[in-house]
C-alpha positions in Angstrom: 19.6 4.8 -0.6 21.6 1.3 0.1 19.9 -1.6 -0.1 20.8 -5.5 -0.7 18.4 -6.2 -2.9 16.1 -3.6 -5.4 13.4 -5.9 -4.0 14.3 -5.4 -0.3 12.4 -2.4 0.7 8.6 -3.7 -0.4 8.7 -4.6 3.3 9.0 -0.8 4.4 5.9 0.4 2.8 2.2 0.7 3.7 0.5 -2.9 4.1 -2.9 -3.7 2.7 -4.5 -2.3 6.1 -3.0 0.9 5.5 -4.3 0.7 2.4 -7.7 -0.7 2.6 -8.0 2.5 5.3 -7.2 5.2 2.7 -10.0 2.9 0.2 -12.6 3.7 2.7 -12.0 7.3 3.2 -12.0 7.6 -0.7 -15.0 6.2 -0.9 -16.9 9.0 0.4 -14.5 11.5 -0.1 -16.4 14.8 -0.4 -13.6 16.4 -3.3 -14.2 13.7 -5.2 -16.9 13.6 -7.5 -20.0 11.8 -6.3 -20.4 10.3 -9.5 -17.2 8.6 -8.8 -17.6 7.6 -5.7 -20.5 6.1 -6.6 -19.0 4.0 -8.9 -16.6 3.0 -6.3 -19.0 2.1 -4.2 -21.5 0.2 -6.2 -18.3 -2.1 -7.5 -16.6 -1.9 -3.9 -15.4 -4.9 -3.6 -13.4 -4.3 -7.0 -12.3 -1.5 -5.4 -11.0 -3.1 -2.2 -9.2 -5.8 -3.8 -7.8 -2.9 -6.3 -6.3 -1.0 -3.9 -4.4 -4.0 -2.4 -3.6 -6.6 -5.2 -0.1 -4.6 -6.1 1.2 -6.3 -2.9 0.0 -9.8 -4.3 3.1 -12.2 -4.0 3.3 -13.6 -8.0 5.7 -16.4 -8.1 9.1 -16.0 -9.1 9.1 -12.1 -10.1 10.2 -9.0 -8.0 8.4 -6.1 -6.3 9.3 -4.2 -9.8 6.6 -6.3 -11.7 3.5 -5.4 -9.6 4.7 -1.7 -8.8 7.1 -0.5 -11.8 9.9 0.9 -10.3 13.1 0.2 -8.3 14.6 2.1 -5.7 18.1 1.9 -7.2 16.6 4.2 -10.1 15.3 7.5 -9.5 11.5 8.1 -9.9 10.9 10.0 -13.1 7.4 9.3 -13.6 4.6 8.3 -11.8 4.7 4.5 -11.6 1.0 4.3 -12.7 2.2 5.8 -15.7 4.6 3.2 -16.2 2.4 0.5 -15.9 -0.2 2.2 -18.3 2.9 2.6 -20.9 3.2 -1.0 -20.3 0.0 -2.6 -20.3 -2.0 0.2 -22.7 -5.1 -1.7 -22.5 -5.4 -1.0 -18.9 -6.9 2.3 -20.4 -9.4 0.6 -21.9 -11.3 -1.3 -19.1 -13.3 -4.3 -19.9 -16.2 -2.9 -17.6 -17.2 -0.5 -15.3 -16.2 -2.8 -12.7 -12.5 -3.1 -14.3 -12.0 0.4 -14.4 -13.0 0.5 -10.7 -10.5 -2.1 -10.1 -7.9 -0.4 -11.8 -8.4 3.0 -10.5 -7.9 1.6 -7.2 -4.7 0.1 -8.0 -3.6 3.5 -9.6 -4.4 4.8 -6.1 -2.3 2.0 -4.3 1.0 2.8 -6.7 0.2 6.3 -5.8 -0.1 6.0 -2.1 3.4 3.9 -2.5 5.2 6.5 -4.5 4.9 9.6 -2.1 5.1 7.2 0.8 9.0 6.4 -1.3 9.8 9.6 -2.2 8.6 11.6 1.1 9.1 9.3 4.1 10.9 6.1 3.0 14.2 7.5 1.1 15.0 11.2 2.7 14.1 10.0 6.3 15.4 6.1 6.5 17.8 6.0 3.4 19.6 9.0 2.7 19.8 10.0 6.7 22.6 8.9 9.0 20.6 8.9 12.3 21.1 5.4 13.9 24.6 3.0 13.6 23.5 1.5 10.3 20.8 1.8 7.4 20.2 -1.3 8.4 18.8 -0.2 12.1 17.0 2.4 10.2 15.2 0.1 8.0 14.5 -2.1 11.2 13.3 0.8 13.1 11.2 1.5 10.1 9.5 -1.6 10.1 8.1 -0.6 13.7 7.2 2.4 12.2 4.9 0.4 9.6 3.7 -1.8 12.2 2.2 0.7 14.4 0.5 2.0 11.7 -0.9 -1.4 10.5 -2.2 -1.8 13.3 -3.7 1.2 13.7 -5.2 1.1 10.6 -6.5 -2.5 10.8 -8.9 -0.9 14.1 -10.4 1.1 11.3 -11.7 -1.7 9.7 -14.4 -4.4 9.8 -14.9 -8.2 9.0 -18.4 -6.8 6.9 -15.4 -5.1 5.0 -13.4 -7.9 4.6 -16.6 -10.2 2.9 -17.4 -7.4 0.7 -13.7 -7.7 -0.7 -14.1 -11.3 -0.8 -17.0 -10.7 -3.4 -14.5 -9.8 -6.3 -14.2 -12.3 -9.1 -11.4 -10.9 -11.2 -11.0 -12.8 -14.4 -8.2 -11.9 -16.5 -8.6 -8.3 -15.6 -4.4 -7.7 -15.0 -2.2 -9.7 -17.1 0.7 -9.6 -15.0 -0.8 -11.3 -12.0 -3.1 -14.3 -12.9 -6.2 -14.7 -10.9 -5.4 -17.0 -8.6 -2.7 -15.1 -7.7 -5.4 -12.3 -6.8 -7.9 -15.1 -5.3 -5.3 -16.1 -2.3 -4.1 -12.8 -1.9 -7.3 -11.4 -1.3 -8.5 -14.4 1.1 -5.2 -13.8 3.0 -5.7 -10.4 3.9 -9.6 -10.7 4.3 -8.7 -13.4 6.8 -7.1 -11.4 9.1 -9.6 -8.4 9.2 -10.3 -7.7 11.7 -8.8 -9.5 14.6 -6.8 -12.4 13.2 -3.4 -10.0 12.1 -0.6 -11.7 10.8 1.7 -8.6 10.9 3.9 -9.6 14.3 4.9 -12.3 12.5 5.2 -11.6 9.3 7.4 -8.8 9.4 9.2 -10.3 12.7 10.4 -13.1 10.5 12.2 -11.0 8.2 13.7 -8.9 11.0 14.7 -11.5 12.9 12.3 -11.1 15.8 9.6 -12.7 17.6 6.2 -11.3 17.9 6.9 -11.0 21.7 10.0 -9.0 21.0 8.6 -6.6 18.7 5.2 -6.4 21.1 7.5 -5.3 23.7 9.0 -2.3 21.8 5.8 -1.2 20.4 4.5 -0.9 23.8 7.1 0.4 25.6 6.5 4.2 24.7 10.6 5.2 25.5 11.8 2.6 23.5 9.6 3.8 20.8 10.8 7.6 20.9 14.5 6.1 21.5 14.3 4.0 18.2 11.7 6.0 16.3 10.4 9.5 17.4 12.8 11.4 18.1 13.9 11.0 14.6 10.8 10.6 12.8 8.6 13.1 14.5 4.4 12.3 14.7 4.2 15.4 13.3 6.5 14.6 10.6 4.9 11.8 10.0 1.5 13.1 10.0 2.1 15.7 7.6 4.0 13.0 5.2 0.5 10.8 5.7 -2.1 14.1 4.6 -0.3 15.0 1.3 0.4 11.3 0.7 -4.1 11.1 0.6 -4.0 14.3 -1.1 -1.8 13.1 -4.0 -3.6 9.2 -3.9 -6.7 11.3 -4.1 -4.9 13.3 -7.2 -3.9 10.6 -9.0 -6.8 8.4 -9.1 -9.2 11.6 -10.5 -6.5 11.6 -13.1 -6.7 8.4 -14.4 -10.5 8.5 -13.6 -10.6 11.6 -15.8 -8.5 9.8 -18.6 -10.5 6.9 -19.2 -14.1 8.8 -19.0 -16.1 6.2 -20.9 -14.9 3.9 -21.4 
């Protein structure tokens, strides 16, 4: 994969909607334990804000500090491993609540590192469909934006105050808690009907929320640019076994910190 910057492709991945939508099916996820999912639930708005605070903009460091890897360098381990080899305490919650919390951003680095290694790099950055990997990586972002929005119709503004309950304090010590406290009030803001998406990812492409509205709804455009490279079956294959391994991974480090 060619990119400008290591830092570049955080805009190709799943947003917080996306993510917030696998939180909810993981919450009551029948092959997890119910004892889990119990705790989930009782601390669920750690849980929210866990699976979405990786994406938290902290000032003046790259994607690498919040997710642990780069995608100039192979992935050799599991970036959640990386961060525990880093921050070793994070296997020692501080409370049932901060191990909810970080399970749920275990799940969020897993849900990013299949979404890398599966959809992102073999279909947009190693392939030669399209004049350019940039055109890919544009097309891509239409990709991510139809499943935003998608995603964000799963969800509710009840949702969104729940996550606003979470009162972090000190819990990561790579992103200080205000950091956490606008990140999360910026997302709950726009559940469920307030999206900033259009424009957020239309500024970096260059477009305007009209432009991009147009391709999204215009269903040739869409198989012209997109589908006809990127399959929906494709895709929603790529999207099961991405759950399946989120699902993995958190039971792991669930597993791995048993009481603590």
């Amino acid at each position: 994969m060619s990119l400008n910057s290591h830092d570049e492709a955080h805009l190709f991945m799943p947003t917080p909607f996306t993510h917030l939508e696998i939180a909810n099916r993981l919450l009551c996820d029948p092959l997890i334990p119910e004892a889990m999912c119990t705790a989930f639930r009782t601390y669920e708005p750690a849980f929210l804000l866990g699976i979405i605070c990786a994406d938290a903009k902290v000032p003046r460091k790259d994607r690498e500090w919040t997710h642990f890897y780069v995608y100039t360098r192979p992935l050799d381990e599991h970036p959640w491993r990386l961060m525990m080899a880093k921050y070793p305490n994070l296997m020692h919650p501080l409370s049932p609540e901060h191990r909810v919390f970080v399970a749920a951003y275990v799940a969020h680095l897993a849900t990013d590192e299949h979404w890398s290694r599966y959809m992102l790099k073999p279909h947009f950055g190693d392939s030669e469909w399209g004049n350019s990997i940039q055109w890919r990586f544009f097309v891509l972002n239409l990709l991510m934006i139809t499943l935003d929005e998608r995603d964000l119709r799963t969800l509710t503004r009840e949702q969104a105050q729940i996550m606003k309950r979470c009162q972090p304090h000190q819990w990561l010590s790579f992103i200080p808690d205000e950091v956490l406290f606008d990140w999360r009030d910026f997302v709950g803001n726009q559940i469920p009907d307030a999206s900033r998406t259009l424009h957020v990812l239309g500024e970096r492409v260059n477009k305007t929320p009209e432009e991009l509205r147009f391709l999204l709804d215009t269903p040739t455009k869409m198989h012209s640019y997109l589908w006809d490279y990127v399959p929906q079956s494709v895709l929603a294959q790529i999207e099961k076994d991405m759950y399946t391994f989120t699902r993995e991974q958190l039971m792991v480090y669930w597993g791995e910190t048993e009481g603590s």
